[in-house]
NUFIPA-252952 format. One record per residue (C-alpha): x, y, z. Coordinates in steps of 0.1 Angstrom, whole numbers, plus 2048, in hexadecimal, padded with zeros to 3 digits. Example, Ala and Ser with C-alpha at 12.3 -4.5 7.8 and 13.67 -1.06 7.14 Angstrom:
BEGIN
87B7D384E/8897F5847/
***
This chain:
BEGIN
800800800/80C8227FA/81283C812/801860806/81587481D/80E89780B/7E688D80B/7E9887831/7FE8A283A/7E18B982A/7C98A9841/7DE8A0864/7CB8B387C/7EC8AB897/7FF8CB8A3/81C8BD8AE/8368CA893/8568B789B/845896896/85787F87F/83786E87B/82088986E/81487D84B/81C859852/7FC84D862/803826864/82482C877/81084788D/7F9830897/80C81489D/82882F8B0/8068338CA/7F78158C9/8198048D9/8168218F1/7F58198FC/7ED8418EE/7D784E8D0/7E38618B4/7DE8898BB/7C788689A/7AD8728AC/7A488F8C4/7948AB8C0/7A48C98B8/7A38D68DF/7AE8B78EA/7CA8B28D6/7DC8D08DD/7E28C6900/7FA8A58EF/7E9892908/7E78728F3/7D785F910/7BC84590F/7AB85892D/7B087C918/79E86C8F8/78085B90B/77D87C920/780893900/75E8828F2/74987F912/72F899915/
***
C-alpha cells in the first residue's frame, strides 16, 4: 500500500510540529498504540492541544 504523505499532511489535524510522524499515519498509530496513547488526530481540536494522548483524556474529551 502506498503512503500519501502530502494528502495527509493536508488533513493532520495534530499540532505537534517536531513530529517525525506527521503524515505517516500507519507508523503514528502503531508509535501510540504500543504506548497505550491515541494519535493527537483522534481528539478534538481542544483536546489535542493539551498533547495529552491519554486513554482517560480521549474518553473524557467525548463525554458530555
Amino acid at each position: 500500500m502506498e503512503c500519501l504523505k502530502e494528502r495527509n499532511l493536508n488533513e493532520c489535524t495534530c499540532t505537534y510540529a517536531g513530529c517525525s510522524r506527521k503524515g505517516l499515519c500507519c507508523e503514528c498509530v502503531s508509535y501510540h498504540r504500543a504506548k497505550g496513547a491515541i494519535p493527537g488526530c483522534f481528539f478534538p481540536r481542544d483536546a489535542e492541544k493539551s498533547y495529552d494522548r491519554s486513554i482517560k483524556k480521549f474518553v473524557e474529551s467525548y463525554k458530555g
